[in-house]
N, CA, C and O atoms as CSV, one atom per row, in Angstrom:
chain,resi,resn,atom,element,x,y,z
A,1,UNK,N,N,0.842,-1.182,0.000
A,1,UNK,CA,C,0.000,0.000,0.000
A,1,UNK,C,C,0.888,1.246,0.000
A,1,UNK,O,O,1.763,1.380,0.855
A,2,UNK,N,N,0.657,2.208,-1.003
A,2,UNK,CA,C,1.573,2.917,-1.291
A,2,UNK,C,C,1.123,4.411,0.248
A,2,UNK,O,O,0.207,4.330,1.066
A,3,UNK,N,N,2.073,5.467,0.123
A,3,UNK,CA,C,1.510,6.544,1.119
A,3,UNK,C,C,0.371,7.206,0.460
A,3,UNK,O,O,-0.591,7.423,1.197
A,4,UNK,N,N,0.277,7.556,-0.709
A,4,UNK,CA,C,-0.330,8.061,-1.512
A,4,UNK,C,C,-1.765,7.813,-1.650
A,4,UNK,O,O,-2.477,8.732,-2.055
A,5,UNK,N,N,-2.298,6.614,-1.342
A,5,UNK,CA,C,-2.887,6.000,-1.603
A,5,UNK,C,C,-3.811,6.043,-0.125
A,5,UNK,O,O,-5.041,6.042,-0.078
A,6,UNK,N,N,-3.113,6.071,0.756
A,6,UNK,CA,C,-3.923,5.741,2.191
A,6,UNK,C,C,-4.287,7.215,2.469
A,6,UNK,O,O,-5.107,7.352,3.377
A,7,UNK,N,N,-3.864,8.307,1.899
A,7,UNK,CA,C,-3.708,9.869,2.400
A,7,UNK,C,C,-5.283,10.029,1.894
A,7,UNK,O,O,-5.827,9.527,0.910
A,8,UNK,N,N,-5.774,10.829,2.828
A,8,UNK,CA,C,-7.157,11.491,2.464
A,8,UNK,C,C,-7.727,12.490,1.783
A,8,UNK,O,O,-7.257,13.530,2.244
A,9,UNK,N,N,-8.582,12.756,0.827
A,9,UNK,CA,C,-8.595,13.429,-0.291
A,9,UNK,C,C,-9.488,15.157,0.699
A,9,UNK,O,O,-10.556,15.301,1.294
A,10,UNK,N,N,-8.308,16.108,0.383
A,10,UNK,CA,C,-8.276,17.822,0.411
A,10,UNK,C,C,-10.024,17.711,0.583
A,10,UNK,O,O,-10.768,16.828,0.156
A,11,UNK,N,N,-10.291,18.693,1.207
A,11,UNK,CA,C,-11.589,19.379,1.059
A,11,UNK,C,C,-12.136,20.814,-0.239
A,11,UNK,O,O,-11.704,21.880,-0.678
A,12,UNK,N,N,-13.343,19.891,-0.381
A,12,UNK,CA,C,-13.255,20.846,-1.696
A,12,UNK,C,C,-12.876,22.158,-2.006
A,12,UNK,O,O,-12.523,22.312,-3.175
A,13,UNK,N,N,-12.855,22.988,-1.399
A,13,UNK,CA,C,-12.300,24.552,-1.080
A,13,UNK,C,C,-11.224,24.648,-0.948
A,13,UNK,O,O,-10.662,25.684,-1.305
A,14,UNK,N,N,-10.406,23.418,-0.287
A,14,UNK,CA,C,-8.449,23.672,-0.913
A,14,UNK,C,C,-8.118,22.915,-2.063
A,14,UNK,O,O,-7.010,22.860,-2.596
A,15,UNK,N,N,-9.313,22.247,-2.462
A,15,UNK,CA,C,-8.500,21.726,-4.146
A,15,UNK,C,C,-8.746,22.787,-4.564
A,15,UNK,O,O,-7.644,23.327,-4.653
A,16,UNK,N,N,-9.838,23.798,-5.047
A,16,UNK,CA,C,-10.164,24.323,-5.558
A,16,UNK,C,C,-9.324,25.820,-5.617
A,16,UNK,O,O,-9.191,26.550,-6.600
A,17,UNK,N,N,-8.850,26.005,-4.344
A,17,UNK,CA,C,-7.525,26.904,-4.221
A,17,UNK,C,C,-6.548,26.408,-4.973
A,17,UNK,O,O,-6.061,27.128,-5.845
A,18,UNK,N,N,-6.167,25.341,-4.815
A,18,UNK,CA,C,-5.045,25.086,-5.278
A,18,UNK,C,C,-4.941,24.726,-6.927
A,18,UNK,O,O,-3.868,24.399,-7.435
A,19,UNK,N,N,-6.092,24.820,-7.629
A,19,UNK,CA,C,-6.068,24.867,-8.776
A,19,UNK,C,C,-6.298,26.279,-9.277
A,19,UNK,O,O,-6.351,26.506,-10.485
A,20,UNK,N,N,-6.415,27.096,-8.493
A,20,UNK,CA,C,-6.216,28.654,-8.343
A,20,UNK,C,C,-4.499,29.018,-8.988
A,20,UNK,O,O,-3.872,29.345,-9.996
A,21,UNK,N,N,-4.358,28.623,-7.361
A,21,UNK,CA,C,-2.950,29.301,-7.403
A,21,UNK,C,C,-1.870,28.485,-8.122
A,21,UNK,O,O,-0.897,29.120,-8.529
A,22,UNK,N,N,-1.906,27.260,-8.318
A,22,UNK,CA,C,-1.418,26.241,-8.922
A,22,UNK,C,C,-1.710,26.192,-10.658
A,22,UNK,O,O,-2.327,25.167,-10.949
A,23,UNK,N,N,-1.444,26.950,-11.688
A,23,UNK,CA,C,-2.262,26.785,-12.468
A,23,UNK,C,C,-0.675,25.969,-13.330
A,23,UNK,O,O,0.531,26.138,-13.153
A,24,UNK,N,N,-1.509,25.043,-14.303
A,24,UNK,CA,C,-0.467,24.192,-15.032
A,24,UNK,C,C,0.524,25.114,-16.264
A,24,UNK,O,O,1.627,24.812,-16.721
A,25,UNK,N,N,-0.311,26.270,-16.552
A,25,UNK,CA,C,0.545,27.305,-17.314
A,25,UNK,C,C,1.951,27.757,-16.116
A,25,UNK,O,O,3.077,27.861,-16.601
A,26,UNK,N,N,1.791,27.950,-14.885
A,26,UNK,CA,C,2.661,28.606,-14.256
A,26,UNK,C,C,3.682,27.949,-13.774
A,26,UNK,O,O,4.593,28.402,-13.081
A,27,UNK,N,N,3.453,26.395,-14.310
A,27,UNK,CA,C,4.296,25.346,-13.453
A,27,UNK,C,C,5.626,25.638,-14.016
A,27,UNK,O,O,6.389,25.869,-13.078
A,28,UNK,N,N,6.015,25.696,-14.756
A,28,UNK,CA,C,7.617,26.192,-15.592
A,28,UNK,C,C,8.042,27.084,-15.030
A,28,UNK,O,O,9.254,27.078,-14.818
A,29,UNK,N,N,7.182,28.281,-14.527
A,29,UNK,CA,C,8.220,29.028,-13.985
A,29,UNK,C,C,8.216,29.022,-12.710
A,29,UNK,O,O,9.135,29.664,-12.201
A,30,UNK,N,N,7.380,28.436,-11.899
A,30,UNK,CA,C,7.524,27.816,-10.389
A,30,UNK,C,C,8.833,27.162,-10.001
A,30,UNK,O,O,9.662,27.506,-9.158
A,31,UNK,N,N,8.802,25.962,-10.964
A,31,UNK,CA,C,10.021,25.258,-10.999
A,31,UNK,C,C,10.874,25.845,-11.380
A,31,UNK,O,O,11.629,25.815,-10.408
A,32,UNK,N,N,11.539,26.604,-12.398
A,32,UNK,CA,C,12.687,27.370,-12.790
A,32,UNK,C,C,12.694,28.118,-11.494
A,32,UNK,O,O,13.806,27.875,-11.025
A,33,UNK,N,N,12.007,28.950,-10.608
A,33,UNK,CA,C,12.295,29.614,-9.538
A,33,UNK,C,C,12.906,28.908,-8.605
A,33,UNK,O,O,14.063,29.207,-8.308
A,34,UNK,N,N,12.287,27.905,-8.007
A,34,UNK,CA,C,12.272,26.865,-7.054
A,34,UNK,C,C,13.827,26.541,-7.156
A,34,UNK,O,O,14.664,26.807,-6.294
A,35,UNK,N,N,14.133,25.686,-8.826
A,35,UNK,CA,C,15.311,25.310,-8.802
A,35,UNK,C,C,17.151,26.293,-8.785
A,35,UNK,O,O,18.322,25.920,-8.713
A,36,UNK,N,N,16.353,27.802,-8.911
A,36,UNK,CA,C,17.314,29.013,-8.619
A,36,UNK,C,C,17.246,29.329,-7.372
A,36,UNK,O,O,18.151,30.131,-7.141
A,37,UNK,N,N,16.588,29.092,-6.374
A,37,UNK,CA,C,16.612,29.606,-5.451
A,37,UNK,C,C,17.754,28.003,-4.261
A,37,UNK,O,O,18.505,28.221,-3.311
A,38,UNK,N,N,17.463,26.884,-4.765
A,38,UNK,CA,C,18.174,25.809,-4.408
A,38,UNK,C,C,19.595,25.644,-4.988
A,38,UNK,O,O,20.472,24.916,-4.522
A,39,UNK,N,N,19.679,26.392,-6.018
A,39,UNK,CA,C,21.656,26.811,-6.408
A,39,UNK,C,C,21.828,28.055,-5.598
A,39,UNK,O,O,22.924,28.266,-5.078
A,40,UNK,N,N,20.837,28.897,-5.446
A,40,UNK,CA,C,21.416,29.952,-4.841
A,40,UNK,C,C,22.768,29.384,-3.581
A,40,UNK,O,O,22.722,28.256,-3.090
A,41,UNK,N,N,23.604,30.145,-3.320
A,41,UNK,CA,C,24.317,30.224,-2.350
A,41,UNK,C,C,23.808,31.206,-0.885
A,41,UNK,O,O,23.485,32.380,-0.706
A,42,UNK,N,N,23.963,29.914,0.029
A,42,UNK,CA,C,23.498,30.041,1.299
A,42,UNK,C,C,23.832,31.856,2.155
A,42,UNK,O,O,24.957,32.244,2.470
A,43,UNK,N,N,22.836,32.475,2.308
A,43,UNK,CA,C,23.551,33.748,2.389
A,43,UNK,C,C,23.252,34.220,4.243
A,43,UNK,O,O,23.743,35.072,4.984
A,44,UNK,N,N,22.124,33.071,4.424
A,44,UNK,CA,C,22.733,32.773,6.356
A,44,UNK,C,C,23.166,31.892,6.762
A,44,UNK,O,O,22.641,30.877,6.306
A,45,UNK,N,N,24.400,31.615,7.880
A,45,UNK,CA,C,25.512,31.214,8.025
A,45,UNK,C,C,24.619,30.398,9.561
A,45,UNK,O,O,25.034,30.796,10.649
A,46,UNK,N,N,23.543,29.394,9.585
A,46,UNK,CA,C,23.493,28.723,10.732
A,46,UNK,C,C,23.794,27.428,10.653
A,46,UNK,O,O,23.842,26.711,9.653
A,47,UNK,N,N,24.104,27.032,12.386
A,47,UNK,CA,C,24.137,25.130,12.679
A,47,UNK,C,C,22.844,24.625,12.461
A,47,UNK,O,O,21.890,25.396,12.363
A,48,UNK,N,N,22.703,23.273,12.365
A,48,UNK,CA,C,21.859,22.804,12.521
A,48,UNK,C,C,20.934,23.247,13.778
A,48,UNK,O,O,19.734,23.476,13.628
A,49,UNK,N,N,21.437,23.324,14.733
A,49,UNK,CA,C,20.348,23.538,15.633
A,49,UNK,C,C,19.791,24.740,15.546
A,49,UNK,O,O,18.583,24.681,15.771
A,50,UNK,N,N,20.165,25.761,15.321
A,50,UNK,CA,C,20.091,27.191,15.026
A,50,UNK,C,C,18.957,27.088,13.783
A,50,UNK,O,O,17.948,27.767,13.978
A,51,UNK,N,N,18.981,26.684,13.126
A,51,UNK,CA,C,18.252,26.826,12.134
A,51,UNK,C,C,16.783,25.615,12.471
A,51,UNK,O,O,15.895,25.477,11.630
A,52,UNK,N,N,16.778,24.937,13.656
A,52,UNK,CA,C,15.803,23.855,14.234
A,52,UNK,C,C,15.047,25.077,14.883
A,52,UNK,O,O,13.833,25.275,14.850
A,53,UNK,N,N,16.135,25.951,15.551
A,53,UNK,CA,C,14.801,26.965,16.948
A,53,UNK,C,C,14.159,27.790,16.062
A,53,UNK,O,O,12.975,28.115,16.151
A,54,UNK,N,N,15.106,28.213,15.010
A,54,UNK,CA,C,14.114,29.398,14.011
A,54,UNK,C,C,12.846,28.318,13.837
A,54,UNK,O,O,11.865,28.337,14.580
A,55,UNK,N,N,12.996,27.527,12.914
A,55,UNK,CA,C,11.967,26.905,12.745
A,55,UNK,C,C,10.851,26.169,13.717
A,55,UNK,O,O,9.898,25.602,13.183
A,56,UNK,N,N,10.932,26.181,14.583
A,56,UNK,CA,C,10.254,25.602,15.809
A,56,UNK,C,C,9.822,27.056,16.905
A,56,UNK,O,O,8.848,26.951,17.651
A,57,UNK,N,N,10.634,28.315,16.880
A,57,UNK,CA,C,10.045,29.029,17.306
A,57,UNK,C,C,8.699,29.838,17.128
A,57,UNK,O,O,8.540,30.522,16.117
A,58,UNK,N,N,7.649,29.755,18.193
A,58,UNK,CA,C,6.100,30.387,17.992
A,58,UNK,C,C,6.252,31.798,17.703
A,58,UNK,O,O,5.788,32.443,16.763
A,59,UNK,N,N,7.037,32.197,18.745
A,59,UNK,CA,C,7.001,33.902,18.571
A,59,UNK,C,C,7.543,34.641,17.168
A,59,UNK,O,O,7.477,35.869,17.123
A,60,UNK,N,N,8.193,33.743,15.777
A,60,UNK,CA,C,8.017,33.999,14.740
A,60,UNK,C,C,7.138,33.655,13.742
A,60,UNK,O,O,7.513,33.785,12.577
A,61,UNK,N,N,5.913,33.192,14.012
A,61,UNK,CA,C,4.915,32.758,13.319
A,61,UNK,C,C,4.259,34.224,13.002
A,61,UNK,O,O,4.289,35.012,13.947
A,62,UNK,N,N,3.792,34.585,12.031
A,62,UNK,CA,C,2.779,35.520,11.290
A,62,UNK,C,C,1.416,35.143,12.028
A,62,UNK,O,O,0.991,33.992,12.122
A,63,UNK,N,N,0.824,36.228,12.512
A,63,UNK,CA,C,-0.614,36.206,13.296
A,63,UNK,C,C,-1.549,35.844,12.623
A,63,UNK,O,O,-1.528,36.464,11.559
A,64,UNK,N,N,-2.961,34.664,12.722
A,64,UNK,CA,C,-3.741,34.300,11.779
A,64,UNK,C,C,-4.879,35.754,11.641
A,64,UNK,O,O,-5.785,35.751,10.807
């Protein structure tokens, strides 16, 4: 049984976003971005853990 397969299907209002913002014309340059921004060279200098608290810290979350 694949993961894919057992995962539960989006509610209609986020497929429907996501064929919004997702549109198959824009996929080329999503990916061309995506894959420039992953050659980019690293321009903050953290450890692993350092870069665990950013990400795990609440008090930098954007307010809903």
């Amino acid at each position: 049984m694949s993961a894919r397969s057992s995962t539960k299907t989006p509610p209609a209002s986020l497929q429907e976003f996501l064929r919004k913002q997702f549109t198959p014309g824009d996929k080329a340059e999503r990916v061309s971005r995506a894959q420039a921004a992953l050659n980019e060279e690293e321009r903050i200098k953290l450890s692993p853990e350092q870069w665990k608290w950013v990400a795990e810290d609440g008090d930098l979350e954007e307010p809903a």
